[in-house]
C-alpha positions as a printed NumPy array, in Angstrom:
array([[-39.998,  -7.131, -12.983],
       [-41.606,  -4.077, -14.01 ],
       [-41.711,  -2.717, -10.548],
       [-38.509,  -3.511, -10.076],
       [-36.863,  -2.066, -13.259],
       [-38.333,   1.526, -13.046],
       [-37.383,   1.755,  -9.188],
       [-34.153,   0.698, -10.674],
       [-34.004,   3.578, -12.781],
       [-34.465,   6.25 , -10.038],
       [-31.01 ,   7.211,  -9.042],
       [-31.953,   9.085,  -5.83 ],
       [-35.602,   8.164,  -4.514],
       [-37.61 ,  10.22 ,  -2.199],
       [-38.915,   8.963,   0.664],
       [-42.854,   8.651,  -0.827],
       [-41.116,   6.571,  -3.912],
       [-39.274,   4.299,  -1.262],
       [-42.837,   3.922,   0.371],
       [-44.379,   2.929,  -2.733],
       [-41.575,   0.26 ,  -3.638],
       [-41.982,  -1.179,   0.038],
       [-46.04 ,  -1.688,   0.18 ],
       [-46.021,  -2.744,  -3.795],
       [-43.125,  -4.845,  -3.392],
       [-44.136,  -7.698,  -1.103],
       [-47.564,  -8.557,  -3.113],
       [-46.424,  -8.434,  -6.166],
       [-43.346, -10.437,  -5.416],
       [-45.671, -13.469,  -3.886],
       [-47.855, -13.542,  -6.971],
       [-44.718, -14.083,  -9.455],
       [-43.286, -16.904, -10.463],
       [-40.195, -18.878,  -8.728],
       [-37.835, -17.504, -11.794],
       [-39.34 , -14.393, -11.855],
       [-38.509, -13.979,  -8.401],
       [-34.748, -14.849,  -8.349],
       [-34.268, -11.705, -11.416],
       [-36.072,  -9.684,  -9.283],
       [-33.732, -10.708,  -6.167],
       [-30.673, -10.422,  -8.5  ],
       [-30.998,  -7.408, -10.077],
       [-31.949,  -5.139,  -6.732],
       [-28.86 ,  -7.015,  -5.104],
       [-26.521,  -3.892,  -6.579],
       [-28.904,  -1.421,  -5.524],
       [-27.861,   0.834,  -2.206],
       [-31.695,   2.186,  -2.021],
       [-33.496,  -1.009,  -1.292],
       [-35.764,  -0.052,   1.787],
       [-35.119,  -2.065,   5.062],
       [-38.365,  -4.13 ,   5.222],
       [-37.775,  -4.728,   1.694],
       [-34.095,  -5.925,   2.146],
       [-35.101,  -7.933,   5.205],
       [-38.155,  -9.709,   3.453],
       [-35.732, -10.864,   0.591],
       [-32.951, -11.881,   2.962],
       [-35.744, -13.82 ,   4.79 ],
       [-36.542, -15.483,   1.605],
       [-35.476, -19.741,   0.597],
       [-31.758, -19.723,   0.188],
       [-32.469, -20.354,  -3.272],
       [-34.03 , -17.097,  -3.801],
       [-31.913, -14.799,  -1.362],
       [-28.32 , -16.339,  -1.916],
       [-26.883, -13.519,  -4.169],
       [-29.013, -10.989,  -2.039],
       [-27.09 , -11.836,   0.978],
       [-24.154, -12.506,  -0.64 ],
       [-23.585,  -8.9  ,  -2.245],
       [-26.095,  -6.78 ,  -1.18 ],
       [-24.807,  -3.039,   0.098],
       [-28.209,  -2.352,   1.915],
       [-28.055,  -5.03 ,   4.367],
       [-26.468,  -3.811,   8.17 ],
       [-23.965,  -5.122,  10.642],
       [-26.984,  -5.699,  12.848],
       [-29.28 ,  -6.859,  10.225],
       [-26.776,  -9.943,   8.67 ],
       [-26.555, -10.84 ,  12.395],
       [-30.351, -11.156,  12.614],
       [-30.569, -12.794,   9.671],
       [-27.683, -15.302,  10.618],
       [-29.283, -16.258,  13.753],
       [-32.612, -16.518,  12.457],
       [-33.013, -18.35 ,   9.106],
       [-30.395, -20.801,   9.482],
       [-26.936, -22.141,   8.804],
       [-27.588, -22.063,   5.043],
       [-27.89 , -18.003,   4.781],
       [-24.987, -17.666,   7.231],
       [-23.116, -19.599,   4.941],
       [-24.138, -17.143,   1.786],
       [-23.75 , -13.963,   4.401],
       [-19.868, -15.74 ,   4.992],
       [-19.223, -15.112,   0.835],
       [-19.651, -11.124,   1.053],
       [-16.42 ,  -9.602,  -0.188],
       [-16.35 ,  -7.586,   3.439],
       [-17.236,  -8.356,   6.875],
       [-16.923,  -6.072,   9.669],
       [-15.509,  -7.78 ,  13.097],
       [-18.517,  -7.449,  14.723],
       [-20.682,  -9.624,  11.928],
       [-17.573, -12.096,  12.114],
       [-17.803, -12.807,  16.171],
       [-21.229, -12.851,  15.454],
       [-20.708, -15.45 ,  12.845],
       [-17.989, -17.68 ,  15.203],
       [-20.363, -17.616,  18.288],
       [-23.188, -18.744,  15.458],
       [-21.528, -21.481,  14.281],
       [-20.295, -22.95 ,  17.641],
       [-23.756, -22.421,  19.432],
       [-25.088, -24.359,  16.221],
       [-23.058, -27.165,  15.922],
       [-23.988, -29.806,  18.763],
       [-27.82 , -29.141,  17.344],
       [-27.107, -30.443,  13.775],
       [-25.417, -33.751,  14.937],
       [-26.542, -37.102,  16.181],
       [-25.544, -38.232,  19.818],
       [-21.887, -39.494,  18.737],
       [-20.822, -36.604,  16.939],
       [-22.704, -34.935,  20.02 ],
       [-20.405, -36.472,  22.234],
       [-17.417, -35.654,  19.961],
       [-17.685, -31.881,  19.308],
       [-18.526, -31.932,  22.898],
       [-14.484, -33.769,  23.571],
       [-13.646, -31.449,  21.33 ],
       [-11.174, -28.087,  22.781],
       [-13.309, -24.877,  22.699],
       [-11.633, -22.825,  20.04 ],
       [-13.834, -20.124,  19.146],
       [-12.876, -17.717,  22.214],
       [ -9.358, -18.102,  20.673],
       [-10.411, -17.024,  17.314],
       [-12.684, -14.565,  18.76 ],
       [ -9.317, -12.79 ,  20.529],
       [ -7.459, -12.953,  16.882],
       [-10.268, -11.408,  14.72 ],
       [-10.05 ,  -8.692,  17.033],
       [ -6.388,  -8.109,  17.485],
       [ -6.641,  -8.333,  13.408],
       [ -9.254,  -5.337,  13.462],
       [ -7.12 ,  -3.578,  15.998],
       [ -4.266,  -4.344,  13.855],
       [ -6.25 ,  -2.768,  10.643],
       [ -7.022,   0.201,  12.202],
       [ -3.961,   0.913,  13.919],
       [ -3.198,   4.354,  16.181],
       [ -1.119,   7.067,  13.796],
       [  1.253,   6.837,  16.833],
       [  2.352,   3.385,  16.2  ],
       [  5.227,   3.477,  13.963],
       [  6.774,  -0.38 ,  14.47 ],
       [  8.729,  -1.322,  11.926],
       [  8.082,   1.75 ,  10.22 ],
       [ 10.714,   4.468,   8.997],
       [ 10.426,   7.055,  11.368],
       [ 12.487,  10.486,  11.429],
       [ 14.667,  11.194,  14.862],
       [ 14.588,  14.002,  17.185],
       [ 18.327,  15.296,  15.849],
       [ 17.398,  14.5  ,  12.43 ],
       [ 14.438,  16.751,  12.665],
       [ 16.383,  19.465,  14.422],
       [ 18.807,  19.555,  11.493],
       [ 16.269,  19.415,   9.354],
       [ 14.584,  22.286,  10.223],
       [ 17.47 ,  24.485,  11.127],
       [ 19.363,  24.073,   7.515],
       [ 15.479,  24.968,   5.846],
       [ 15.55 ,  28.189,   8.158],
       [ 19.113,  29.39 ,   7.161],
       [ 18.352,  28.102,   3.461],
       [ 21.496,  25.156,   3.068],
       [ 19.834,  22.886,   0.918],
       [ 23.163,  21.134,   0.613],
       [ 23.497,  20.37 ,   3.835],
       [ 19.22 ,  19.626,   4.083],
       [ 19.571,  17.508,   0.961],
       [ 22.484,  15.554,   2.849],
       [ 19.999,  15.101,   6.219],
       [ 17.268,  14.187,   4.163],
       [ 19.364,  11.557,   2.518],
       [ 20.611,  10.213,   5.722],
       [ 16.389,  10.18 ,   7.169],
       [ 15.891,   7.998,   4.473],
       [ 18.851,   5.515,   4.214],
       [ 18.801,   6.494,   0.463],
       [ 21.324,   8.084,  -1.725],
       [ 21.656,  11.646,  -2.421],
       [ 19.866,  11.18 ,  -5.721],
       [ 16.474,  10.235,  -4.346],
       [ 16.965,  13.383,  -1.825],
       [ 17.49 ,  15.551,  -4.797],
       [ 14.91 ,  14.291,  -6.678],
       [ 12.401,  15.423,  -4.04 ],
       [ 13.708,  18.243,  -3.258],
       [ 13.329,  19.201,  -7.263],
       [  9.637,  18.946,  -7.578],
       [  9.199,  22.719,  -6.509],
       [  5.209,  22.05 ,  -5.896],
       [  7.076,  21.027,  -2.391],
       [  4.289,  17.889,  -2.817],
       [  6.932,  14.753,  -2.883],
       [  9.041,  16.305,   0.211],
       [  5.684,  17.179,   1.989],
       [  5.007,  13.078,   1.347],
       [  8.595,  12.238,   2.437],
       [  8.139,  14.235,   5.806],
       [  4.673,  12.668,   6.262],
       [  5.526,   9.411,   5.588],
       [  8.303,   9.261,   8.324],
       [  6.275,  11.231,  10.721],
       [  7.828,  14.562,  11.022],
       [  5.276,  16.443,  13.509],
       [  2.987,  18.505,  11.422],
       [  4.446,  22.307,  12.463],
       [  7.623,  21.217,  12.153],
       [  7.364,  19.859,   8.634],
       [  4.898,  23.338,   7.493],
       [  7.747,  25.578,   8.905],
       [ 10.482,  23.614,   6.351],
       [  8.725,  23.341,   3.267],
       [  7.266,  26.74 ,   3.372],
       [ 11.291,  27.942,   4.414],
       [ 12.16 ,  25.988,   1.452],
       [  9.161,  26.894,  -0.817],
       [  8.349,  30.46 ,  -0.522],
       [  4.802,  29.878,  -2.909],
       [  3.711,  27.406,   0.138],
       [  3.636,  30.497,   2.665],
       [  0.373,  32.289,   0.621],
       [ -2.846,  31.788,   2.37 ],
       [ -6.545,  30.773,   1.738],
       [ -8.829,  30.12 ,   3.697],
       [ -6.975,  30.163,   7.014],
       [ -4.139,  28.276,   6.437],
       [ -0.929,  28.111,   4.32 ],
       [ -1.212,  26.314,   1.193],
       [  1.726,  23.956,   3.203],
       [ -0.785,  23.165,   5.931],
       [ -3.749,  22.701,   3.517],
       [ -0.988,  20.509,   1.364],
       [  0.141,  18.231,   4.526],
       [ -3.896,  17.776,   5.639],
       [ -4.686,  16.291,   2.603],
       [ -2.087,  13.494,   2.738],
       [ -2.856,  10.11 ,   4.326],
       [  0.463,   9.289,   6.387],
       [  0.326,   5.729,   5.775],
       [  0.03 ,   5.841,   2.139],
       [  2.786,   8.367,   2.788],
       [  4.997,   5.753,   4.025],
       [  4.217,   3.464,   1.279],
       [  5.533,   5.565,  -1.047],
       [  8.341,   6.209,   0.259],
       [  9.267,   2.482,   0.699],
       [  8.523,   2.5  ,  -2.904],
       [ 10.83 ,   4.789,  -4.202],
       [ 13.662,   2.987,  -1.334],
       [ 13.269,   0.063,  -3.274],
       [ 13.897,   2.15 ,  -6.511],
       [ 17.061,   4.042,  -5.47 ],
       [ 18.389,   0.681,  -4.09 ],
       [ 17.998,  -1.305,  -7.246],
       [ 18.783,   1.86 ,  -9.669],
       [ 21.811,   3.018,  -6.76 ],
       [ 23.381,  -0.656,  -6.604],
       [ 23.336,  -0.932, -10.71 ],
       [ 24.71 ,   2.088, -11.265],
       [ 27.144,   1.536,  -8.829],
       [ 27.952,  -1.906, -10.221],
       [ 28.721,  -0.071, -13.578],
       [ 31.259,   2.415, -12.686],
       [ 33.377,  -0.425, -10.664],
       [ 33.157,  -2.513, -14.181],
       [ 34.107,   0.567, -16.328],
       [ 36.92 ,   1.334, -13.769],
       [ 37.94 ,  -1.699, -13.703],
       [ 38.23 ,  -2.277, -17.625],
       [ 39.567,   0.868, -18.118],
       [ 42.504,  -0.311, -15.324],
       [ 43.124,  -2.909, -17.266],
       [ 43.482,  -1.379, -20.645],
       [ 45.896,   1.134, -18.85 ],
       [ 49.119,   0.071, -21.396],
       [ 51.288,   2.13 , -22.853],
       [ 51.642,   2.588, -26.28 ],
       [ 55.393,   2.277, -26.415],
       [ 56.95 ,   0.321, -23.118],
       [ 60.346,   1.83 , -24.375],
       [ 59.005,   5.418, -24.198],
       [ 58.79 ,   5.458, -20.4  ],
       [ 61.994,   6.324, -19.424],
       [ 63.589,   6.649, -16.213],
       [ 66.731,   8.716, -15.274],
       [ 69.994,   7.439, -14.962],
       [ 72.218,   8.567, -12.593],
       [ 75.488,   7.396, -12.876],
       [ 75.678,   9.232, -17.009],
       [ 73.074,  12.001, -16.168],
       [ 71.161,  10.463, -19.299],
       [ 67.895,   8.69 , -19.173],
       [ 67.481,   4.966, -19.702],
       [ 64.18 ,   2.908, -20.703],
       [ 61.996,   1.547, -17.972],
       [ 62.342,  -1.752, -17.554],
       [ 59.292,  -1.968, -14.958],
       [ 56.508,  -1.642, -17.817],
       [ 58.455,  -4.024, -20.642],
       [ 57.155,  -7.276, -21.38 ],
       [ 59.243, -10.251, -22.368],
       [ 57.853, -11.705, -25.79 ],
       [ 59.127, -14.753, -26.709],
       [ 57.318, -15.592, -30.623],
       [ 55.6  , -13.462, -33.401],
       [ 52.12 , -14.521, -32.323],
       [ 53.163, -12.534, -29.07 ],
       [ 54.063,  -9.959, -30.381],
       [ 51.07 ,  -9.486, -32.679],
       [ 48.519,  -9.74 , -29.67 ],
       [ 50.741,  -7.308, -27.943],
       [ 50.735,  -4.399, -31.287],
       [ 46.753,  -5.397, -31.51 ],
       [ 46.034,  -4.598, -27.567],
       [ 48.351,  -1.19 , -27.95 ],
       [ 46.163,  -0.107, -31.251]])
């Protein structure tokens, strides 16, 4: 444990320290004990500087002893989990199964693994049943990998994704040219099936950052978007190293966290758009019906036939007891 607590406390090893670790490692580990062993395997399971014959002699180790090894170790590779899989045993595949990441290639490893293993583990009649049995791993095979492709999808693939339209972007880009933000903030509003508020509100952060995310996130092409926000932003047009600070702002943006947000603050204008909207038709509505005049026989209409004017009898109300008529003085107060 010694050993293994100062090569713990070397943050970046050199390569004759690494050499050390390696030929001390293996000795001294075979003369410990069984508990001193498993601390040992535990606490250089976090460690990312574990050489490779070291991390394959502990993966190579009894279950007992390498389970957390394989299970969180950062040092192990694609290609040494697989050799480890097919070597030592269903028992470390299982632990290699409880990493918090697999890549796809460790997983078809895995699925071929445990179907190539299965018939050997089983008497004849459960030989004889998996054999009945309908081959299934080529099917998962096919859906880990559509699941990968999935994960690391091209930019161009924008299904069921907000995406910005030829004409929009034309409009877009001629209103930033002859400086209508009006009419931009109206387009932009219209990209984003939002209301005007949520176009204003990114138009008002003058760092030009949140309408640089809105154009990214609904894939505007790159020289279009740089040519409106630094039309729209002068400050964006200065230039370091090479570039505009609009093209240095747009490369550092990740277009599908891009889209995210913008989803996000959607779902925000339609929830804060739909409330507010839901109290001005209540106010309007109570303020309709409070609409009574003060005095029914002040409105007066005139009267033709003796050129004077006469009460109108359209807004009157026919009271017919005192408790009537002290609702009706209480609502005209």
């Amino acid at each position: 444990m010694a050993t293994v607590t100062s090569f713990e406390n070397v943050r970046h090893p050199r390569k004759s320290e690494l050499r050390q670790f390696a030929e001390l490692f293996a000795p001294l580990f075979q003369a410990s004990s069984e508990d001193a062993r498993r601390q040992a395997v535990a606490a250089l399971s976090q460690n990312p500087n574990i050489p490779p014959t070291v991390a394959l002699f502990i993966a190579s180790q009894p279950i007992a002893v390498a389970a957390p090894f394989l299970a969180s170790s950062p040092c192990l590779s694609d290609d040494l989990l697989i050799m480890i899989a097919r070597t030592q045993g269903a028992a470390h595949a299982r632990a290699i199964v409880r990493r918090q990441s697999l890549s796809p290639t460790v997983i078809d490893a895995l699925v071929g693994l445990r179907h190539s293993m299965g018939p050997d583990r089983s008497d004849g009649d459960e030989t004889v049943s998996q054999q009945a049995r309908p081959d299934h791993s080529e099917a998962l095979r096919e859906r880990i990998k559509r699941l990968a492709n999935h994960l690391n999808a091209a930019a161009s693939d924008r299904l069921g994704v907000r995406t910005i339209t030829s004409m929009q972007e034309a409009l877009l880009v001629r209103f930033a040219r002859n400086g209508e933000a009006d009419h931009f903030c109206s387009t932009l509003s219209e990209v984003l099936s939002a209301s005007r508020w949520l176009a204003e509100r990114i138009m008002l952060d003058i760092s030009g950052r949140q309408l640089a995310v809105t154009l990214a996130g609904v894939a505007m092409p790159s020289r279009e978007a740089v040519f409106v926000l630094e039309h729209l932003y002068p400050h964006l047009r200065e230039t370091a190293d090479e570039r505009t600070r609009a093209q240095a702002l747009l490369k550092d943006l990740d277009p599908v966290e891009c889209a995210d947000r913008v989803e996000a603050w959607r779902r925000a204008d339609s929830y804060t758009y739909r409330q507010g909207a839901a109290a001005t038709t209540m106010s309007s509505s109570a303020g309709g019906a409070e609409r009574i005049p003060a005095d029914p026989a002040a409105t007066r209409i005139k009267d033709p036939a003796s050129g004077g004017v006469l009460p109108d009898r359209r807004h009157t109300a026919i009271v017919g007891d005192n408790h009537a008529r002290k609702v009706l003085r209480a609502r005209q107060r």
